[in-house]
Every structure is written in structure tokens, then in C-alpha cells.
GUZAPA-486267 format. One record per atom (N, C-alpha, C, O, CB): residue number from 1; residue in one letter; atom name; x, y, z. Coordinates in Angstrom, 3 decimals. Atoms other than C-alpha are relative to their C-alpha. Glycine has a CB too. Layout:
+-----+------+------+----------+----------+----------+
:  nr : rest : atom :       px :       py :       pz :
+-----+------+------+----------+----------+----------+
: NUM :    A :   CA :        X :        Y :        Z :
...
+-----+------+------+----------+----------+----------+
***
This chain:
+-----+------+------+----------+----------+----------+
:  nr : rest : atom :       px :       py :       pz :
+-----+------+------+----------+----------+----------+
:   1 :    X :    N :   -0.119 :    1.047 :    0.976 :
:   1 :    X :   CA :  -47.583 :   73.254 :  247.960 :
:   1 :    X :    C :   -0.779 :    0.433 :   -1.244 :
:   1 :    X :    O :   -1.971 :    0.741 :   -1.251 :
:   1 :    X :   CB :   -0.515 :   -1.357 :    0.562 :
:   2 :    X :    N :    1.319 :    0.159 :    1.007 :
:   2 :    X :   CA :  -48.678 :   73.508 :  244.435 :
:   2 :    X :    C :   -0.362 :   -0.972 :   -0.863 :
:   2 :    X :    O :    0.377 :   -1.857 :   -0.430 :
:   2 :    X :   CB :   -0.064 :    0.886 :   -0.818 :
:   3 :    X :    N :    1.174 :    1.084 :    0.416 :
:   3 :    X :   CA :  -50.602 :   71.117 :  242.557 :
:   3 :    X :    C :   -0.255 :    0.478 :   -1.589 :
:   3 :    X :    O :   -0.900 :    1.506 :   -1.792 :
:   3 :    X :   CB :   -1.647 :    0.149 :    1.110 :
:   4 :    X :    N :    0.780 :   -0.655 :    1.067 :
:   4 :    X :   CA :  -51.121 :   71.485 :  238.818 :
:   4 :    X :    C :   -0.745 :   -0.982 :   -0.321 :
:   4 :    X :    O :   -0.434 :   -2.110 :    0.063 :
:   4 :    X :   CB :    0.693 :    0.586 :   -1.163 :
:   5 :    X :    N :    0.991 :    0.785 :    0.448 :
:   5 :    X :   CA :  -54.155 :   69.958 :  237.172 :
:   5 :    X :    C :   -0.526 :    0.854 :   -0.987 :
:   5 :    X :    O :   -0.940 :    2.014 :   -0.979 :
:   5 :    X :   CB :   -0.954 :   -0.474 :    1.013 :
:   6 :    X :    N :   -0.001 :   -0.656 :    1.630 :
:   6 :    X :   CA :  -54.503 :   70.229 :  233.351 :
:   6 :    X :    C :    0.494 :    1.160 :    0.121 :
:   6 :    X :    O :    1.622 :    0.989 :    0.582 :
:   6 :    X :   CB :   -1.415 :    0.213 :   -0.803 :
:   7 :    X :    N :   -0.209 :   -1.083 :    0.313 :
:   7 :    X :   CA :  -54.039 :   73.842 :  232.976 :
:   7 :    X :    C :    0.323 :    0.853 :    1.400 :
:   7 :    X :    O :    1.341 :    1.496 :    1.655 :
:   7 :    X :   CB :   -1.095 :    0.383 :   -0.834 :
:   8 :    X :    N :    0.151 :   -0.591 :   -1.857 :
:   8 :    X :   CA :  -54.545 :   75.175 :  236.704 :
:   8 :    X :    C :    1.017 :   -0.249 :    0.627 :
:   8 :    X :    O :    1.445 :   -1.388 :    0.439 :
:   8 :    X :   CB :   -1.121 :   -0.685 :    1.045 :
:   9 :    X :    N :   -0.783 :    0.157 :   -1.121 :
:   9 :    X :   CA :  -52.064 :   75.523 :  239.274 :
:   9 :    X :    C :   -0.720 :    0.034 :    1.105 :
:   9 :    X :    O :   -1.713 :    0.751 :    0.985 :
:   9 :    X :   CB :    0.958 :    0.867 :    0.090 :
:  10 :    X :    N :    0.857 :   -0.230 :   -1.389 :
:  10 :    X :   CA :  -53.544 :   75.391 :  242.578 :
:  10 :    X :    C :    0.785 :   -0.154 :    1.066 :
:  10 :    X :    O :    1.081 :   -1.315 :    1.350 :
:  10 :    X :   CB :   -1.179 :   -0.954 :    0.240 :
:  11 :    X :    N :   -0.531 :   -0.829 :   -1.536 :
:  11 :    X :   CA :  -51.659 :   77.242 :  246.091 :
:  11 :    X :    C :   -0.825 :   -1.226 :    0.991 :
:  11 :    X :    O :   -2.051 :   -1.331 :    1.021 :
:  11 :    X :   CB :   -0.829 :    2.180 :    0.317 :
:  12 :    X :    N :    0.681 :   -0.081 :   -1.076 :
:  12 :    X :   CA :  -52.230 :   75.237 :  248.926 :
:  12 :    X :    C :    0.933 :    0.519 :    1.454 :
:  12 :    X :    O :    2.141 :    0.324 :    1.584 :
:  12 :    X :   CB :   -0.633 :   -1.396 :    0.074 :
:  13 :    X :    N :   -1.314 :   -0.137 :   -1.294 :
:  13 :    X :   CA :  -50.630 :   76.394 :  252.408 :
:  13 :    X :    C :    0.327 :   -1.366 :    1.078 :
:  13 :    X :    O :   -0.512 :   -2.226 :    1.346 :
:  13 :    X :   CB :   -0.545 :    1.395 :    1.223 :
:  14 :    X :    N :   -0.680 :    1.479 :   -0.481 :
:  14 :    X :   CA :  -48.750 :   73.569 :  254.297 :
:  14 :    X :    C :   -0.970 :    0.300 :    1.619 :
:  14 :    X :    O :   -1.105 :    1.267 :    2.369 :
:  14 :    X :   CB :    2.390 :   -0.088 :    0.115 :
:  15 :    X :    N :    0.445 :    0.195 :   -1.155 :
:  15 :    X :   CA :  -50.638 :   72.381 :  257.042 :
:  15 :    X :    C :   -0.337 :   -1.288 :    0.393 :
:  15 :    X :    O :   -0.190 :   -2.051 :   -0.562 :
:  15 :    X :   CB :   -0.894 :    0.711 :    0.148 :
:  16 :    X :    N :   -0.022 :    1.161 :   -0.210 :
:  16 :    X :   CA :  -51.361 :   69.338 :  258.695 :
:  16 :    X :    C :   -0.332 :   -1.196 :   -0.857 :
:  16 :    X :    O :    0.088 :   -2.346 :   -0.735 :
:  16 :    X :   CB :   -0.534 :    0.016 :    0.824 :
:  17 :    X :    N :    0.161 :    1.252 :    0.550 :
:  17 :    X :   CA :  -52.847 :   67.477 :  256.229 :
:  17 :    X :    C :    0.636 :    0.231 :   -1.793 :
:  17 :    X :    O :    0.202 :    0.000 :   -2.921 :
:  17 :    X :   CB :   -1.818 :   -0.465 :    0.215 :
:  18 :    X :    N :   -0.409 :   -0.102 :    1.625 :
:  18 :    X :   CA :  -50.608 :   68.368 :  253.391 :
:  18 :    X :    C :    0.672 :   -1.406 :   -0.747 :
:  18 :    X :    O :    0.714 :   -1.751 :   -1.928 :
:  18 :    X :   CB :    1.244 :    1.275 :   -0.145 :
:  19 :    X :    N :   -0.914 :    1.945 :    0.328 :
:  19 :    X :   CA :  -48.581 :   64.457 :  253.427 :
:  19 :    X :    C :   -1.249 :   -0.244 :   -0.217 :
:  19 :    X :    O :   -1.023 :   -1.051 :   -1.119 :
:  19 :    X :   CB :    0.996 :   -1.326 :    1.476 :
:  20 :    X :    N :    0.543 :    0.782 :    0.460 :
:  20 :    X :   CA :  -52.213 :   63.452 :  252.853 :
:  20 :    X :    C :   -0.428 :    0.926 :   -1.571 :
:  20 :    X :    O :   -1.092 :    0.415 :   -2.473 :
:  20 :    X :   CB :   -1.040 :   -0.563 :    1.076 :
:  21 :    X :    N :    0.332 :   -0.721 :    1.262 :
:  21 :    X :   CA :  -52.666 :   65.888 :  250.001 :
:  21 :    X :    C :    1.535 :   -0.260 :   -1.082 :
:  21 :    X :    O :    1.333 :   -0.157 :   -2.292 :
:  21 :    X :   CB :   -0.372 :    1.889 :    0.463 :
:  22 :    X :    N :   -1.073 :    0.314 :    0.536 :
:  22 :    X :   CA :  -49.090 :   65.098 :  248.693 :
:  22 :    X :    C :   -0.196 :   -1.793 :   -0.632 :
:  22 :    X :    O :   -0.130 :   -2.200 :   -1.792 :
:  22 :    X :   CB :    1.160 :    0.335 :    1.194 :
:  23 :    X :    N :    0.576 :    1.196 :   -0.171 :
:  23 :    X :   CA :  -50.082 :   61.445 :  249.351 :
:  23 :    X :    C :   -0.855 :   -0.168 :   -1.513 :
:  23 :    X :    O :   -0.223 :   -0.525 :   -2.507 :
:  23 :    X :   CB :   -0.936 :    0.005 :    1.454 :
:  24 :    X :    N :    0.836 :    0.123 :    0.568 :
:  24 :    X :   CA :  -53.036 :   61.399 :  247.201 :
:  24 :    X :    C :    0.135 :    0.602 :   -1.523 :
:  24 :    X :    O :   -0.539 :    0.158 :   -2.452 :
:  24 :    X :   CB :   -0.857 :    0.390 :    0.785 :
:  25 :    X :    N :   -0.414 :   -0.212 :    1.436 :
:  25 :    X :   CA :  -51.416 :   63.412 :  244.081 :
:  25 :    X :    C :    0.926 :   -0.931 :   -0.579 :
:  25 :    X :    O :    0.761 :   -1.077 :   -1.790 :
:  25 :    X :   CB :    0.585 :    1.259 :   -0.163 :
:  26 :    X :    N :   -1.163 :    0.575 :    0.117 :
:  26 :    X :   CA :  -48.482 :   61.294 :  243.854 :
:  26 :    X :    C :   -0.681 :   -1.755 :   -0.503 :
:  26 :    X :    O :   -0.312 :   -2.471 :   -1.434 :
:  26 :    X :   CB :    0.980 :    0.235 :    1.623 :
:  27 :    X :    N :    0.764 :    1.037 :    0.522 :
:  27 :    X :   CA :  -50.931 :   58.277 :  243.794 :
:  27 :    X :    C :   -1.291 :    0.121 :   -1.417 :
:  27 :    X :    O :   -1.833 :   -0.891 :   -1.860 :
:  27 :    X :   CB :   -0.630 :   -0.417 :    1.305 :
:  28 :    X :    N :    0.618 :    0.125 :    0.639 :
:  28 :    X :   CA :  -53.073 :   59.363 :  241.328 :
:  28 :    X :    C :    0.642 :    0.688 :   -1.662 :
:  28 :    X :    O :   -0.063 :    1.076 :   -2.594 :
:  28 :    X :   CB :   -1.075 :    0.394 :    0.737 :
:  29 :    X :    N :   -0.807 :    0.280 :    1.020 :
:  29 :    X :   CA :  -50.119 :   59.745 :  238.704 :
:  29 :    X :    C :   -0.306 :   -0.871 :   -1.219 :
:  29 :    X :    O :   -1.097 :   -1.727 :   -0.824 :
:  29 :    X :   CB :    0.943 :   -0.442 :    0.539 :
:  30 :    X :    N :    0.325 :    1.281 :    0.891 :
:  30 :    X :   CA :  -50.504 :   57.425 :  235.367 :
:  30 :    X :    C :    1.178 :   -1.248 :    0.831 :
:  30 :    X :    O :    0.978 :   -2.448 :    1.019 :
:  30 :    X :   CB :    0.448 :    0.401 :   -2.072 :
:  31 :    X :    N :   -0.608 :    1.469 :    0.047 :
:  31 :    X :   CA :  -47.548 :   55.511 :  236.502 :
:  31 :    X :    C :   -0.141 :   -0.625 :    1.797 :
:  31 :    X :    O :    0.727 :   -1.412 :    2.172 :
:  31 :    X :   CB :    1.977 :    0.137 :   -0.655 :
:  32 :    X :    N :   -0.062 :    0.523 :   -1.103 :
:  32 :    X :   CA :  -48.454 :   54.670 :  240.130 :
:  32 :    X :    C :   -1.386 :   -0.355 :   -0.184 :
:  32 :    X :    O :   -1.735 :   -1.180 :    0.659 :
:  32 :    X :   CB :    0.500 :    0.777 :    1.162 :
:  33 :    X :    N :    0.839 :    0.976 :    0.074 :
:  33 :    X :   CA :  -51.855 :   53.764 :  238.838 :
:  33 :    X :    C :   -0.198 :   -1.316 :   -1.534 :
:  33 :    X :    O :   -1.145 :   -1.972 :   -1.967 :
:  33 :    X :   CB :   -1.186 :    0.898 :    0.256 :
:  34 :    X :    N :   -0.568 :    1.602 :    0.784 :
:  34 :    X :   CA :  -50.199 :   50.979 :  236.183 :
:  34 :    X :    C :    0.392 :   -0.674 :    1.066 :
:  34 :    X :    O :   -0.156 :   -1.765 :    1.222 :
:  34 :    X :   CB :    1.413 :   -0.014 :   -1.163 :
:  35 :    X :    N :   -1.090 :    0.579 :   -1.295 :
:  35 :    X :   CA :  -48.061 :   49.998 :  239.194 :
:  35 :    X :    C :   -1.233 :   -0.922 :    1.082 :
:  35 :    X :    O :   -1.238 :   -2.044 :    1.588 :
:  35 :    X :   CB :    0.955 :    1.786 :    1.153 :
:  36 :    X :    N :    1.622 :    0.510 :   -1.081 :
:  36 :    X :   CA :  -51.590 :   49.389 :  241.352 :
:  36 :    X :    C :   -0.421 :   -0.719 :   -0.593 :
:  36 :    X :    O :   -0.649 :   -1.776 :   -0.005 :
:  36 :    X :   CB :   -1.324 :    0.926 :    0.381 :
:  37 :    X :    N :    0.733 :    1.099 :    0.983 :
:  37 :    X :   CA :  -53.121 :   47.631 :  238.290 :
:  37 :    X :    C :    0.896 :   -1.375 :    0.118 :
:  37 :    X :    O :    0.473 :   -2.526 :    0.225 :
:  37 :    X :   CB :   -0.038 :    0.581 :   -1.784 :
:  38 :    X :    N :   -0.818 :    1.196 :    0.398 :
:  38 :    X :   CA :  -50.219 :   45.459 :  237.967 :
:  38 :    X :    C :    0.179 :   -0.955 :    1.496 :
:  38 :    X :    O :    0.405 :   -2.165 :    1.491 :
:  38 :    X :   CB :    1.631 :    0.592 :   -0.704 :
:  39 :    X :    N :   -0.390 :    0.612 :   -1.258 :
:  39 :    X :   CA :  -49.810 :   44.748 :  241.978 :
:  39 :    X :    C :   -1.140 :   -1.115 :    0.674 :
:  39 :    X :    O :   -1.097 :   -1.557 :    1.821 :
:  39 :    X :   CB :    0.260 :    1.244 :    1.010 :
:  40 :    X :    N :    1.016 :    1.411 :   -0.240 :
:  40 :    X :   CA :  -52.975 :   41.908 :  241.857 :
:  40 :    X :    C :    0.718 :   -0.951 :   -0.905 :
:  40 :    X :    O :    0.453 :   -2.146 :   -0.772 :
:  40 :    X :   CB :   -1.843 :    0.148 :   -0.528 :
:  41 :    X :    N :   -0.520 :    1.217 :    0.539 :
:  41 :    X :   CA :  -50.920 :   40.084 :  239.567 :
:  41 :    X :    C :    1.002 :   -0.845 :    1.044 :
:  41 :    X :    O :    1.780 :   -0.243 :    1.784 :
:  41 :    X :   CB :    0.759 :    0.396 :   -1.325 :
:  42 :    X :    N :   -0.716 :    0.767 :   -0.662 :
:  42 :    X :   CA :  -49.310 :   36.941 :  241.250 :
:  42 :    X :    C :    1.180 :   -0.219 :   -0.749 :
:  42 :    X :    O :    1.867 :   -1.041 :   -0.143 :
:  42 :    X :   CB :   -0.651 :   -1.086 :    0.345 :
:  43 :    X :    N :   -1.273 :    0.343 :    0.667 :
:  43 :    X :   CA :  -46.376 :   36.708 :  238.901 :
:  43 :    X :    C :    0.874 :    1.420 :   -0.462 :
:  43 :    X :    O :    1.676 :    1.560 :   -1.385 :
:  43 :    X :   CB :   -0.392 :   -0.965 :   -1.357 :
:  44 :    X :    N :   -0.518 :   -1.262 :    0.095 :
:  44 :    X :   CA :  -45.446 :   40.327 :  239.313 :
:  44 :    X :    C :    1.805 :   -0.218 :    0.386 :
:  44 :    X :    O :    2.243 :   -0.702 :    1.430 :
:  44 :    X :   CB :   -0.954 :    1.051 :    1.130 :
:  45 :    X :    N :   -1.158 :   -0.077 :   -0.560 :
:  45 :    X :   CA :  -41.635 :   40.719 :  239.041 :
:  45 :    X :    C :    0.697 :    1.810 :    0.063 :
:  45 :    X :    O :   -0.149 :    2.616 :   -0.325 :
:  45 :    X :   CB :    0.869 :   -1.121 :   -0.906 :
:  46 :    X :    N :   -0.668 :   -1.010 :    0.357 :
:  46 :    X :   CA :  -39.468 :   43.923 :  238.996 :
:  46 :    X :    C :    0.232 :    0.471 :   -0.971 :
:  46 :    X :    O :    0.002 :    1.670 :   -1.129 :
:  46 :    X :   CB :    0.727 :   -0.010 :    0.275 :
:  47 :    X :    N :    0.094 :   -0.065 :    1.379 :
:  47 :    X :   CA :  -38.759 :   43.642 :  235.586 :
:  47 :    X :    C :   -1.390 :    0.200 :   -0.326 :
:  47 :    X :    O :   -1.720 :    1.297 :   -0.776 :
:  47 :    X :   CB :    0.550 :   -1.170 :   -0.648 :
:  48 :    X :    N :    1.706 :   -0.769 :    0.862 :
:  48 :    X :   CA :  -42.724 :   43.696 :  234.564 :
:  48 :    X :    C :    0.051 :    1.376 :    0.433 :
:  48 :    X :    O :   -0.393 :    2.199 :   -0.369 :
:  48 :    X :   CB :   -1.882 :   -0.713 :    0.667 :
:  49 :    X :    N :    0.041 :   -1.413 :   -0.292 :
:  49 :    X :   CA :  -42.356 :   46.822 :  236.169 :
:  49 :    X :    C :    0.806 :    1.099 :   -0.911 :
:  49 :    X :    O :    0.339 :    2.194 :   -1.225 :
:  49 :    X :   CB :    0.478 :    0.092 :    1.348 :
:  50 :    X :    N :   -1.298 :   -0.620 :    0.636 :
:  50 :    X :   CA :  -39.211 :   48.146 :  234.328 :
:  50 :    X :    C :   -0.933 :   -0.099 :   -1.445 :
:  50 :    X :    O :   -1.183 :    0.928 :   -2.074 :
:  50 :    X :   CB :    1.800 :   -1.032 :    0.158 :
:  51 :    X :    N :    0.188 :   -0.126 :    1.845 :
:  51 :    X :   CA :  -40.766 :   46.968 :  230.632 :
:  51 :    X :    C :   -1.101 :    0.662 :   -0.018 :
:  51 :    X :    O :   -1.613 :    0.978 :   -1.092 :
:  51 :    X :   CB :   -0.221 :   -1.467 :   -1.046 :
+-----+------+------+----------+----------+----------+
***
């Protein structure tokens, strides 16, 4: 798997805990942490998501 961050690529070899290393990049995206910000709101619809 590789992984870039800013400038860096970074090799890792697949091994057991690569779904939590996949996991954990994928969440720390900009738009899956708007998506987290927005998921304490009680009037969250699909659309707030979309605009």
C-alpha cells in the first residue's frame, strides 16, 4: 500500500493490519472529517452533505 503525505510517499507491505492502516487514512481525509463534524448535528440531511 502506499500512502502519500505532503510530499512523501510511504511503501507499506500488506499485512494484517493494513484495513486498519487503510481505515485510518481514508478517515483522516478533509472530506470525511467535515462529514464527522457535521454527524453531531440533529438536523443533518443528505443534502447538507451534498451542498
Amino acid at each position: 500500500m502506499i500512502v502519500k503525505q505532503k510530499d512523501i510517499l510511504k511503501l507499506y507491505t500488506v499485512s494484517d493490519d493494513y484495513e486498519y492502516l487503510l481505515a485510518k487514512n481514508v478517515l483522516s481525509t478533509e472530506t470525511m472529517q467535515i462529514i464527522s463534524s457535521m454527524a453531531d448535528q440533529d438536523d443533518l440531511s443528505s443534502m447538507s452533505v451534498i451542498a
